[in-house]
C-alpha positions, 0 to 999 in steps of 0.5 A: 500500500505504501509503495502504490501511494508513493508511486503515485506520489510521483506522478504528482509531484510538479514545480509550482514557480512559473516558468516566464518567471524563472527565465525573466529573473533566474538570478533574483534573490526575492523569488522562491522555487517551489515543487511539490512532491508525495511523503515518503518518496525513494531516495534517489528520486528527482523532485525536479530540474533545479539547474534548469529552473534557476536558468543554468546551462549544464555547461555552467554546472561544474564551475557555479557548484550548485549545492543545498544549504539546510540544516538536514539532509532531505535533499542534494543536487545532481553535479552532472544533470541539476536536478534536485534528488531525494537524500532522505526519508520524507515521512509527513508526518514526522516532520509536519505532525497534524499540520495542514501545510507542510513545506521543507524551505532550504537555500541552493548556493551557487558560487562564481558569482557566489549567490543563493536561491530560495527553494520550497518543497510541499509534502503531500500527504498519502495515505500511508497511515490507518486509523487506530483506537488507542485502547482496542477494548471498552468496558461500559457498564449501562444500568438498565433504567437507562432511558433511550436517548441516553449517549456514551461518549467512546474512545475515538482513534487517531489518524496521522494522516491528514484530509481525505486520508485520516480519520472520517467516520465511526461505523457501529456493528448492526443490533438493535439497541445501540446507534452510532454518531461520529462528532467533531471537536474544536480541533477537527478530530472525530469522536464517537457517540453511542445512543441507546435506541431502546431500553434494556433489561438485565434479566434479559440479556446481561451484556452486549458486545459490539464491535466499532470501526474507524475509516478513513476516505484514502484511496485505498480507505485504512480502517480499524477496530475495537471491542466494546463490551457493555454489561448491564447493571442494576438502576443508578438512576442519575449519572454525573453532569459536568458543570460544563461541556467544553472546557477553554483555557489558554496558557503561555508557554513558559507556565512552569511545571506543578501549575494547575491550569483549571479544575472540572466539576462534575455532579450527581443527584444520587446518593451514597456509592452512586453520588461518588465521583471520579475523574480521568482521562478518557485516553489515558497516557496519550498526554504526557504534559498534563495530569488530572486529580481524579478526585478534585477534577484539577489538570496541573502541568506535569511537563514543560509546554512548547508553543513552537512543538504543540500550540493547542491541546484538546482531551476528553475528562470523564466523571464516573460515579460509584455506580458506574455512570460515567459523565464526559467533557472536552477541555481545550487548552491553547499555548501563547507564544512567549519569546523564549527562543534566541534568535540564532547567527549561522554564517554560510559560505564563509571564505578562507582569506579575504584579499585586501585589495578586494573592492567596496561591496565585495560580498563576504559571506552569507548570513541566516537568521533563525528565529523560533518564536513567532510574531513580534517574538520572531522578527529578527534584527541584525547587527555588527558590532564594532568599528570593521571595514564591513557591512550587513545589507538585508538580502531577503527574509531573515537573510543577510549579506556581509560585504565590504565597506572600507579598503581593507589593509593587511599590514594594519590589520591582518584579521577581523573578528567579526561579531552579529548580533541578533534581537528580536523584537519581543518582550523583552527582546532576546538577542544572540552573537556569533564570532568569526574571525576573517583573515585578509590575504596580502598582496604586494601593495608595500615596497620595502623602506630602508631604515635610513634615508642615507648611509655614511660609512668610514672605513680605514685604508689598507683594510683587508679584502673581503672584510665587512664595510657597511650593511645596508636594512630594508623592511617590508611589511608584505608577506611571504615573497612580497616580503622578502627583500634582496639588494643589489648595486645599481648605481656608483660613482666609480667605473661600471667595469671596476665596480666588482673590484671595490665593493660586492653586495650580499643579496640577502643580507645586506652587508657590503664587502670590500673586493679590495685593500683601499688606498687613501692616496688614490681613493679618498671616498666614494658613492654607491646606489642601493636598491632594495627589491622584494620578490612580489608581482610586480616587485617594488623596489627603493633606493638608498644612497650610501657613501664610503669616505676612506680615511687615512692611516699613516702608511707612507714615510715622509719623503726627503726632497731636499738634501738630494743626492746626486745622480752618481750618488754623491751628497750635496754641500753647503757653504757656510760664511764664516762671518754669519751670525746666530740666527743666520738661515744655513739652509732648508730640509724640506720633505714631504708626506703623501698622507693627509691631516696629522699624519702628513705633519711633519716634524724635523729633529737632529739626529747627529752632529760634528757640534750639536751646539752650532747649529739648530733646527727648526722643529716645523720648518726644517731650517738650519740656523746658526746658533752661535757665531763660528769660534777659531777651534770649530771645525770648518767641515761640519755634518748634521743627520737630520730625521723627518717624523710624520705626526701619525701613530706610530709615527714614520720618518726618514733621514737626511744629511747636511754636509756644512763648510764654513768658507767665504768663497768657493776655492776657500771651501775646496779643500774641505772636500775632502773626504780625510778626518780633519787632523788637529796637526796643523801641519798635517793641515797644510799638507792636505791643503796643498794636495787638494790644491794641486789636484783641483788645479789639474781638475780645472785645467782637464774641465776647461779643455774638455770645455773648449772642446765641447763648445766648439763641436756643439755649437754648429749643432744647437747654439741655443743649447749652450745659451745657458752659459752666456751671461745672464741667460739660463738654459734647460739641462736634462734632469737631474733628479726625476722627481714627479710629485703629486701628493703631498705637502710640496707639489711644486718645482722650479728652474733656475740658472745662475751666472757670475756677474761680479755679484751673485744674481740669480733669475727666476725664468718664468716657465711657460709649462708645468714642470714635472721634475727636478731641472739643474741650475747651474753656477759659473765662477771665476775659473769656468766651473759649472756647479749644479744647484738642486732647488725644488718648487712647483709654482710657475705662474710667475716670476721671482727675482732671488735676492741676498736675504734681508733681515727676517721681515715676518710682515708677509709672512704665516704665523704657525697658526694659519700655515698647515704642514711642513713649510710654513712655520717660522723659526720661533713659532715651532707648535703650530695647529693643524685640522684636527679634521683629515677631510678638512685638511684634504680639502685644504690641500685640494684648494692649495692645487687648484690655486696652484692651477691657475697661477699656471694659467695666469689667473692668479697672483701671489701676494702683493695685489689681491693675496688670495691666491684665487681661493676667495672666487673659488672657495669663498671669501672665508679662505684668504692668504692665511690659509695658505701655506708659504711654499716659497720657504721651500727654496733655498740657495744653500751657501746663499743668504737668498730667499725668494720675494715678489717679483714687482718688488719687496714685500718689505719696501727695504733693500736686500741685504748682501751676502753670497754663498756657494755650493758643490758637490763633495767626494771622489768625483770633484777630484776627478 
């Protein structure tokens, strides 16, 4: 029977939506699917095309992922074909009860564009269940004075099934004192009613026993039966009446249990026995939330009412008296609503990350809001709380969207918890919340951001290769790849091709290394340009400048200038007037040092000396002054080792040594030359005086000849050549010391040539070019002889006249205090300050070249007129004369009281002073 209805449960089943509308607005929210289809249908079975109806081609199927979303399973979509299929047991009555409408509602979720449809499906009723008595047997006792007309209520059956298919009529089997009638109660359920048609007699039949039938109208019709066994009793004239015949009463569903709901009364006119009364359910057990005192008639809750389960109760009472003569009555009880349910926040289709570049209004999630209680007490209001970047928009009944309302960032905030809160409308409002926690995806919206906005590193030279000079940090707030960050040289200052021979960079780390050893002589600093970039995409990128200034160490020993040795080896001499009086300037050390700032201040010392108390040094300036005037017992050969310290730690020098004769003239000093120990025997003394004699005479002798010769086959070829040697001219000689400086304290150079005139004169040449090494100055006396004089200076801009010194005049020059390295102290002043600053002083020097530049150019002057030596045009005016060392200390006449002064005239105003001085070469090749 059941499979025949379900069959035709099928053939009935049909999709109620219209079929215009599904195609004009298949995506529309507001619109329900509704199918109807019979209880109890197979699992399996298609209750339609869901696909079709919601408009969706089969081709979209795989990707829209069409599914139902409800809290039980009684249904699913086909993946391949949409259709909608049974996945449970659809029993109507165990989902509906007694309800006259029963629908299933669920949502199907489709996705790509996320979205949802509302679906309802009717079940139909069949007949699948027959009517049943709840006890089969009735015992009724009938006095027999009963009078015809007299009715008894009997136990009606119960009927699942709704309609045509439950309970419809009560049939009596045939007899002739009873009838039946079938009566309706408030609720629609049947009940029967036996009447007696004719009196009856006990001594003529002492029971009867009947049978009664329920049917039902289905299709096929169920029925069933039961007993009812009547025994005939002797006269209680007068059976119980109930003060009322229906009972109503409402209660709220929130009456606690023990309460009494109403109390029935019942009386009878009889006597004793016959006048007692009981009360009881007719169909006992069949509500178990109530309770019945049979003796007062009181109905108190046994068990707590639910108004969402079962709004209204209807129960028959029966009043029996002692002599069995029973009495009935209805009593109806209906249960108010109260708003005891809270209202419930389920989150559907709730994404695992959400990206924050997604745009304003993306849709986030899909919230359902259940609500048990009806009316007021079921209308739902929804809210978020707290300050998000999301929004609740109201999609359709009790259904929610959650979307976006701001632009979302990860690296603020990586994750939400969001929290709905749910009220109903009743009294008082009940409300509910329910938590989620949203993850927001990054992207790579962040380039990386170096900790500085420039690096400055200081780094000292002769560093060893490879070792670690800087490290460079950039952070990015992205995460995974578009965090990580590597970095890379993308600029530099220095030669592309060179680069990776300076300086590498760590990828990861940051860290730069030095490829190489510096040299603060030939690199002083440096720039390189940085780029941080992270592995997102795209990668963004950020630069960052970083400077390597290369400092300076005292690696390099000064260098001795001045004494110099000749090219064949032998040292220079210098001639002292015997007449000279302290103070008097012998001659000059000079050196230079090619490191910078303390450690290229230099400091002169004497080492060693024939007579340490005849001469003295200057500590700063390197000048040999006479301390005391010549005595008769001093030696005429004198000889100093000097040594040269640089400031630096630990300091580095050189030496260098002075040899000093004491003579007026140069034929006076040439016996002195001699390499032999001074003896104390003057007539030893005499001795050696005339073998030098007699070889010099032979040597000058051999020296004019060859002379003669030479000019004589030379000046055919080049006459200009052997100008040098006409009065008052001078020419160029080969060099004599290839010396090339460009570092250090000294870069300048100069020429000079010398002639007798009667009086020692010599002129500066005003060179019309650089001069990159040592040039010969040549002397002419009496006899003919040529001595070659080494001086040493780089300034060829213009011309000097070399005049016999005059008294120390210190109007045009530098105290120690404003004349930075070796050559510009004065005798007295020997402290002197220096930069503490190395790239001040560097930068010091810089200035001095450049000056230095276009006084070779012409563009400047030294002295005199403007005294700036070009330094205010170039550096400003703060940098005068005073910053400027006096190179021109640095040449000297040795065996002359000269010094270097203006050309246009004395700095002074006053005369030179008279003197003269010689100077030449000592050892075994003046005797030659």
């Amino acid at each position: 029977m059941g499979s025949s209805a379900a069959e035709r449960g099928q053939t009935d089943r049909r999709p109620v939506l219209l079929p215009f509308l599904l195609s004009l607005f298949c995506r529309a929210l507001s619109e329900q699917i509704r199918y109807r289809i019979p209880e109890e249908m197979p699992m399996g079975s298609v209750v339609g095309n869901l696909a079709k109806d919601l408009g969706f081609r089969v081709l979209e199927l795989p990707t829209r992922k069409l599914r139902i979303s409800s809290e039980k399973s009684y249904f699913s979509v086909s993946s391949e074909t949409g259709e909608l299929l049974v996945s449970g047991r659809l029993d109507r009555e165990q989902i509906c009860g007694k309800q006259p409408a029963c629908a299933l509602d669920f949502e199907a979720v489709a996705e790509n564009p996320l979205n949802f449809y509302h679906v309802s499906v009717e079940i139909e009723d069949i007949n699948d269940h027959a009517p049943k008595f709840a006890h089969n047997i009735f015992d009724l006792q009938i006095s027999e004075s009963a009078q015809p007309g007299t009715r008894y209520i009997l136990g009606s059956a119960h009927d699942a099934d709704i309609g045509t298919n439950a309970l419809q009529n009560y049939q009596l089997s045939p007899n002739d004192y009873f009838s039946l009638v079938s009566k309706e109660k408030s609720d629609g359920s049947k009940y029967p009613e036996m009447i007696l048609k004719t009196p009856l007699d006990r001594e003529k039949q002492k029971s009867y026993h009947l049978t009664l039938t329920a049917l039902d109208l289905g299709d096929p019709p169920l029925s069933s039966t039961a007993q009812i066994q009547i025994l005939v009793t002797d006269a209680n004239d007068n059976p119980p009446v109930f003060s009322q015949e229906i009972y109503r009463v409402s209660l709220p569903e929130n009456v606690r249990p023990g309460t009494t709901v109403l109390r029935v009364t019942a009386t009878d006119q009889d006597e004793g026995v016959n006048a007692e009364i009981t009360f009881s359910f007719s169909e006992a057990g069949l509500i178990p939330e109530f309770d019945l005192n049979s003796n007062t008639g009181e109905i108190i809750i046994l068990n707590t009412l639910d108004f969402e389960v079962i709004k209204e109760y209807s129960f028959v009472l029966e009043a029996k008296d002692g002599g069995g003569m029973i009495a009935q009555c209805t009593v109806e009880i209906e249960v108010l609503d109260e708003n005891d349910n809270i209202p419930e926040v389920i989150f559907q289709s709730l994404p695992n990350l959400i990206m924050e570049d997604s745009e304003l209004g993306t849709l986030v999630a899909l919230l359902k809001i259940r609500d048990k209680d009806s009316g007021h007490n079921g209308e739902v209001i929804c809210k978020l709380e707290g300050d998000t970047p999301f929004k609740i928009l109201t999609s359709s009944r009790n259904t929610y969207k959650l979307v976006t309302d701001r632009v979302l960032d990860r690296e603020k905030n990586p994750e939400y918890n969001i929290t709905v809160t749910a009220t109903d409308r009743g009294k008082p409002p009940l409300s509910s919340s329910s938590s989620v926690t949203l993850h927001i995806g990054d992207v790579n919206d962040n380039a990386p951001v170096f900790h500085q906005d420039s690096y400055v590193v200081y780094i000292a030279e002769n560093n060893p290769p490879g070792a670690s000079i800087a490290q460079v940090s950039a952070s990015d707030p992205d995460l995974g790849p578009n965090g990580q960050v590597s970095y890379s040289i993308v600029a530099s200052d220095l030669e592309p091709r060179t680069l990776s021979s300076y300086v590498s960079l760590s990828e990861q780390s940051g860290v730069v290394f030095a490829q190489r050893a510096f040299d603060h002589e030939q690199l002083r600093s440096f720039e390189l340009t940085l780029q941080a970039r992270d592995h997102g995409s795209p990668a963004l990128t950020s630069n960052v400048s970083l400077r390597v200034l290369v400092g300076d160490r005292n690696d390099n020993a000064p260098r001795v200038l001045y004494p110099a040795l000749a090219p064949d080896g032998s040292a220079l001499f210098d001639t002292v007037p015997r007449a000279a009086e302290p103070g008097y300037l012998v001659t000059k050390v000079v050196a230079v040092d090619a490191d910078s700032g303390h450690n290229a201040w230099l400091s002169y010392h004497v080492l060693q000396a024939s007579d340490p108390g005849l001469f003295s040094l200057g500590l700063r300036t390197g000048e040999v002054r006479t301390a005391r005037s010549l005595g008769d017992r001093d030696a005429a050969r004198q000889r100093l080792l000097v040594a040269v310290r640089d400031g630096g730690q630990p300091p580095l020098s050189a030496t260098a040594t002075l040899h000093l004769v004491f003579a007026d003239s140069l034929q006076e000093a040439l016996p002195d030359l001699s390499d032999r120990p001074v003896s104390s025997d003057p007539q030893a003394e005499l001795q050696f005086y005339l073998v030098v004699a007699l070889a010099l005479i032979s040597v000058l002798f051999l020296l004019a000849v060859i002379l003669a010769i030479a000019f004589r086959l030379r000046s055919s070829f080049s006459p200009s050549a052997w100008s040098c040697f006409q009065q008052g001219l001078c020419s160029k000689s080969e060099p004599r010391v290839p010396f090339n400086y460009n570092e250090g304290t000294l870069p300048y150079s100069y020429n000079l040539c010398v002639a007798h005139m009667g009086k020692t004169e010599f002129n500066i040449l005003k060179s019309t070019a650089p001069l990159h090494s040592t040039q010969d100055v040549v002397d002419s006396n009496s006899s003919g002889t040529l001595i070659p004089l080494h001086v040493e200076n780089n300034l060829t801009s213009y011309s000097e006249t070399l005049t016999p010194q005059a008294p120390p005049n210190t109007d045009w020059r530098f105290s120690q205090a404003q004349r930075p390295g070796t050559s510009g102290s004065q005798n007295g002043d020997e402290t002197g300050t220096w930069p503490n600053n190395q790239f001040d002083t560097e930068m010091l020097q810089a200035m001095i070249l450049a000056s230095a530049s276009e006084a070779a150019d012409g563009s400047s002057t030294l002295g005199g007129g403007a005294g700036t030596m070009g330094l205010s045009a170039r550096y400003g005016p703060q940098f005068t004369l005073q910053h400027v060392p006096d190179y021109r200390q640095n040449v000297y006449i040795p065996g002359s009281n000269a010094t270097l002064t203006n050309a246009p005239g004395k700095r002074d105003g006053k005369a030179p002073a008279g003197g003269n001085g010689n100077k030449k070469k000592s050892g075994k090749k003046e005797k030659k």
